[in-house]
Backbone as JSON, one array per atom type, in Angstrom:
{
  "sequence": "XXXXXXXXXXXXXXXXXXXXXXXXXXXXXXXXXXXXXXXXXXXXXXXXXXXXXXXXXXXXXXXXXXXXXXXXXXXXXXXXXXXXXXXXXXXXXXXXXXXXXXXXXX",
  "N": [[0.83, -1.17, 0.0], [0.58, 2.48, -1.39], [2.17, 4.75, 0.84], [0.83, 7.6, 1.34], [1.28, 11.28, 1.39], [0.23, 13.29, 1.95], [-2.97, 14.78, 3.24], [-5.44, 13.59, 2.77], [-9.13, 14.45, 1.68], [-12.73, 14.18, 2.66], [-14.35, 16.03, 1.46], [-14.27, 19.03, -1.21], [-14.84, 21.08, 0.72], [-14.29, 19.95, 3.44], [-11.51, 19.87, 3.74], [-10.53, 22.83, 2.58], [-11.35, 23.59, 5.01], [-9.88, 22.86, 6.86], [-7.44, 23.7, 6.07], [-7.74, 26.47, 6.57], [-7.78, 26.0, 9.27], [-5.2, 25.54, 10.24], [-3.8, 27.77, 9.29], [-4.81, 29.55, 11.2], [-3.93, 28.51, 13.35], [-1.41, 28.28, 13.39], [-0.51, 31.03, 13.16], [0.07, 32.32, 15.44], [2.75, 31.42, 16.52], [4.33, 31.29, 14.92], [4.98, 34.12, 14.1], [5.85, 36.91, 12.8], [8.77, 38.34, 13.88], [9.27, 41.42, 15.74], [7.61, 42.98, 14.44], [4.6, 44.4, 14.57], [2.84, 42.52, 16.51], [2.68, 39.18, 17.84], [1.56, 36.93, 15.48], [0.98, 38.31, 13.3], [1.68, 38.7, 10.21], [3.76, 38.74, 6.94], [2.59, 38.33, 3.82], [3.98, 36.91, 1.81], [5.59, 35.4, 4.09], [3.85, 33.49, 5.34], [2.51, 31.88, 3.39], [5.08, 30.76, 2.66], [5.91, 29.32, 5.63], [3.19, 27.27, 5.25], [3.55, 26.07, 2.31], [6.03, 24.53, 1.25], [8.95, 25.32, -0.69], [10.36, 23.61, -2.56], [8.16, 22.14, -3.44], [6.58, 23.4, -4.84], [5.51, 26.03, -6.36], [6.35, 28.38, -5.53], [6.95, 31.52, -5.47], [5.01, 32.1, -7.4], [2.39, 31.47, -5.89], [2.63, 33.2, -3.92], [2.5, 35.34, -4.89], [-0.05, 35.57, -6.31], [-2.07, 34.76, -3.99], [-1.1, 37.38, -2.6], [-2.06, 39.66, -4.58], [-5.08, 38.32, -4.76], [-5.36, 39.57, -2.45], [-4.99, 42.62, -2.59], [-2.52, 43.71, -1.57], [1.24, 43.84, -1.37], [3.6, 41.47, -1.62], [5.57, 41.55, 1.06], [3.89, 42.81, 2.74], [2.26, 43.4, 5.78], [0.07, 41.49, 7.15], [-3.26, 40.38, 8.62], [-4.43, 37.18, 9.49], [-6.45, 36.49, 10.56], [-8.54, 38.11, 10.35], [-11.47, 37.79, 8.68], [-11.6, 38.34, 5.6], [-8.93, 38.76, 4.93], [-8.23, 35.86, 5.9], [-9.99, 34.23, 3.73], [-9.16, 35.16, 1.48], [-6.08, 34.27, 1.26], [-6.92, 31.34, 1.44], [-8.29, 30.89, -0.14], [-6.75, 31.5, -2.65], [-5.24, 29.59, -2.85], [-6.59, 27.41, -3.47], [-7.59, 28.05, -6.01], [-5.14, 27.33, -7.18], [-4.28, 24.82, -6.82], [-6.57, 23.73, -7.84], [-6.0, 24.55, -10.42], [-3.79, 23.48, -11.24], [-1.43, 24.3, -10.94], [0.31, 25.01, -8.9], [1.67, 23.05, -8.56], [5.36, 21.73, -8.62], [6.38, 19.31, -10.24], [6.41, 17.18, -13.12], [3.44, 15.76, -14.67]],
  "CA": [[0.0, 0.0, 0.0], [1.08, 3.53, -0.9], [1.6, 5.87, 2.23], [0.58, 9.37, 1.11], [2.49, 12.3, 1.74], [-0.89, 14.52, 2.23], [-3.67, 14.56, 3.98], [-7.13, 13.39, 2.02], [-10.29, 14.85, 2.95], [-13.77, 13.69, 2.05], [-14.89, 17.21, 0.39], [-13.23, 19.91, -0.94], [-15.18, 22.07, 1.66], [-13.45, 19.94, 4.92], [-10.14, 20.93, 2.8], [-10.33, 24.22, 2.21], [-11.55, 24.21, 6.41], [-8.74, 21.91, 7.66], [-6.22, 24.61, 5.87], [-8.19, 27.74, 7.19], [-7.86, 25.97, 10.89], [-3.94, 25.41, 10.0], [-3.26, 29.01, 9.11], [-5.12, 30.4, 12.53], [-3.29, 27.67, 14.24], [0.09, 28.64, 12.86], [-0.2, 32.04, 13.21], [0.81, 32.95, 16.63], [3.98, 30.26, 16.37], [5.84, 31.87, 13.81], [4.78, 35.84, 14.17], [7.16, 37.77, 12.46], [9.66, 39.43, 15.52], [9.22, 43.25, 15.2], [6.14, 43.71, 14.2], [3.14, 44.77, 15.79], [2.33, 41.88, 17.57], [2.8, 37.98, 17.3], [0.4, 36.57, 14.92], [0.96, 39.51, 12.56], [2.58, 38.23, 9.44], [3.67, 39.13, 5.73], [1.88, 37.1, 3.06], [5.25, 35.77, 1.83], [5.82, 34.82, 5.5], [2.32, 33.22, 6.2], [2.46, 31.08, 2.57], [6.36, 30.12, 2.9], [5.47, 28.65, 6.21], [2.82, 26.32, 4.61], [4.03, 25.47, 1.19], [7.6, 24.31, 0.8], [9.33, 25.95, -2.32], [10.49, 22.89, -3.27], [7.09, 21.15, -4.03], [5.36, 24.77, -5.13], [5.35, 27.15, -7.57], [6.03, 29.4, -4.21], [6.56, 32.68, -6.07], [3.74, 32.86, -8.24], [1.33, 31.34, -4.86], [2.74, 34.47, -3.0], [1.81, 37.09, -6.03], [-1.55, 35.17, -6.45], [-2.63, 35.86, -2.42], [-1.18, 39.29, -2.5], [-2.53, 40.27, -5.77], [-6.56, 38.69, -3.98], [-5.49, 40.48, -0.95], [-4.95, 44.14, -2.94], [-1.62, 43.94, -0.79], [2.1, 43.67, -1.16], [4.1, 40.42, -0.94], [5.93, 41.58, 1.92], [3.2, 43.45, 3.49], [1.9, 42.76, 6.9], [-1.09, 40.8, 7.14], [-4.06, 39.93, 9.89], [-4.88, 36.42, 8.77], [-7.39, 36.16, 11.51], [-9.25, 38.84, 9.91], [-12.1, 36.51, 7.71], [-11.37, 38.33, 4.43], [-7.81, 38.14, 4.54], [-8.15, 34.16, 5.8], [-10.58, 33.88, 2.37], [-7.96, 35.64, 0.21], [-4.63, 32.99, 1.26], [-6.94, 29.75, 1.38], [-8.77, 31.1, -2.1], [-5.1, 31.4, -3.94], [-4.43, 28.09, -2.66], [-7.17, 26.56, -3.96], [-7.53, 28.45, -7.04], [-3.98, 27.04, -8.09], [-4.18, 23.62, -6.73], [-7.05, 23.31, -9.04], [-5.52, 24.43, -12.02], [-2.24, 22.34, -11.15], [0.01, 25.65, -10.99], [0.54, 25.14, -7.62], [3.48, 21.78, -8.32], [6.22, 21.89, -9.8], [6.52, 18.1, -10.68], [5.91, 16.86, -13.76], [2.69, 14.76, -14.12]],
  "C": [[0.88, 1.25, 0.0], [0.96, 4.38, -0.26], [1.78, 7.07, 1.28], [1.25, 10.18, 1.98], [1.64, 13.58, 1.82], [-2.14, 13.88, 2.3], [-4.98, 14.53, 2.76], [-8.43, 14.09, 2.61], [-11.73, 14.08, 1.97], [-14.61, 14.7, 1.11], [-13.93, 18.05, 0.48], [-13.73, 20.92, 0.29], [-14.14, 21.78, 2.96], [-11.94, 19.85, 4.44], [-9.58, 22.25, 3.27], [-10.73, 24.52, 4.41], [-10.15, 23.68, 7.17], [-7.5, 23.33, 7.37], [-6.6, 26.18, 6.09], [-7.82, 27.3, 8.7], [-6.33, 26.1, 11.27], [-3.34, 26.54, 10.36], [-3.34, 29.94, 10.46], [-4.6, 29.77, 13.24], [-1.64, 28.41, 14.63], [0.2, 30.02, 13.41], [0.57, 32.93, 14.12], [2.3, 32.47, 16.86], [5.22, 30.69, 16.22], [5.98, 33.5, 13.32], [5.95, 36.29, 13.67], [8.27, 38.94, 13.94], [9.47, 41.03, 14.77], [8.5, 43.49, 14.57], [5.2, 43.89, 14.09], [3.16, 43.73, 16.64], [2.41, 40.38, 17.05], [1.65, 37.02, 16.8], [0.34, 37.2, 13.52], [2.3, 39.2, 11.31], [2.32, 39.04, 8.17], [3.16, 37.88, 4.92], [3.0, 35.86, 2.53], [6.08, 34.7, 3.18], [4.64, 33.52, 5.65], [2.72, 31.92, 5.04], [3.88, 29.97, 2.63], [6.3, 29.14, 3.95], [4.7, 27.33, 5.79], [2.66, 25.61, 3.91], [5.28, 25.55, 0.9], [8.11, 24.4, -0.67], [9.91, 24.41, -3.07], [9.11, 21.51, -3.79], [5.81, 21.82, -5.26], [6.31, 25.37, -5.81], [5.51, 28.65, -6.69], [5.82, 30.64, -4.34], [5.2, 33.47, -6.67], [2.28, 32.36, -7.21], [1.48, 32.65, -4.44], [1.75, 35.21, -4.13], [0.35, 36.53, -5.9], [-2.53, 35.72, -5.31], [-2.18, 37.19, -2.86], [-2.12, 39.86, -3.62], [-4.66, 39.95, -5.01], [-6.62, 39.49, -2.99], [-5.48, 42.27, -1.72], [-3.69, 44.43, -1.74], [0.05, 43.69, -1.62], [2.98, 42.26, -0.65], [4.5, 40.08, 0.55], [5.04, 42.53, 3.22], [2.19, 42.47, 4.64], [0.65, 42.46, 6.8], [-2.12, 40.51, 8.39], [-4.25, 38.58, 9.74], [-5.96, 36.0, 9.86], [-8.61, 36.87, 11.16], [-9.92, 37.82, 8.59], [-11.27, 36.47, 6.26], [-9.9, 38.2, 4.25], [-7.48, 36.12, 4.61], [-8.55, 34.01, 4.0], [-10.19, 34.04, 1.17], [-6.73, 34.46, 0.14], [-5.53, 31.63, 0.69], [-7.57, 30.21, -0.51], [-7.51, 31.27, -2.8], [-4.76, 29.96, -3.65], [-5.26, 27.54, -3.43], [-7.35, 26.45, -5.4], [-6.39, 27.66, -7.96], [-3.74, 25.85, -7.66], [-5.18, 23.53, -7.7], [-6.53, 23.44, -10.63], [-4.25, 24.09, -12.15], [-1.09, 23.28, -11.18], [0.45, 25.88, -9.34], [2.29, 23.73, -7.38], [3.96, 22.04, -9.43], [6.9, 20.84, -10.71], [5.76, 17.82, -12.11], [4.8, 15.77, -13.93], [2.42, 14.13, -15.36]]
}
């Protein structure tokens, strides 16, 4: 049997919730030092954290969030705030569906 190397879910809805619970999980963990307050990240911070450049397309995930967010790669973020949560997990999903999210050939 092959062991998987990611987590299955039964819809994309408990998906897309499992990696919204992730991100509010994460957040306080890995706060950027120096600034504002721990929890308080840049989008390139927040995404780098959860997608490893070597499996991702990591660059063009970052621009994708920033560009739904109307923000700045390196610009500081709330991700606790709904619409910013709905902006990161919507670029994720957006580009796992259209396979621009790996960088493996399939």
């Amino acid at each position: 049997m092959q062991k998987l190397r990611f987590a299955r879910f039964d819809s994309p809805e408990n998906g897309i919730r499992a990696l919204a619970k992730l991100l509010l999980a994460c957040r306080g963990k890995n706060g950027m030092s120096g600034v504002r307050s721990p929890g308080t990240d840049a989008v390139r911070k927040t995404i780098h954290s959860r997608a490893p450049g070597n499996e991702n397309d990591i660059e063009a995930y970052i621009a994708a969030a920033a560009n739904s967010l109307g923000v700045q790669p390196n610009q500081v973020i709330e991700i606790r705030l709904p619409r910013t949560l709905r902006g990161v997990v919507g670029a994720r999903r957006r580009r796992s569906r259209s396979g621009a999210c790996c960088r493996s050939a399939r």
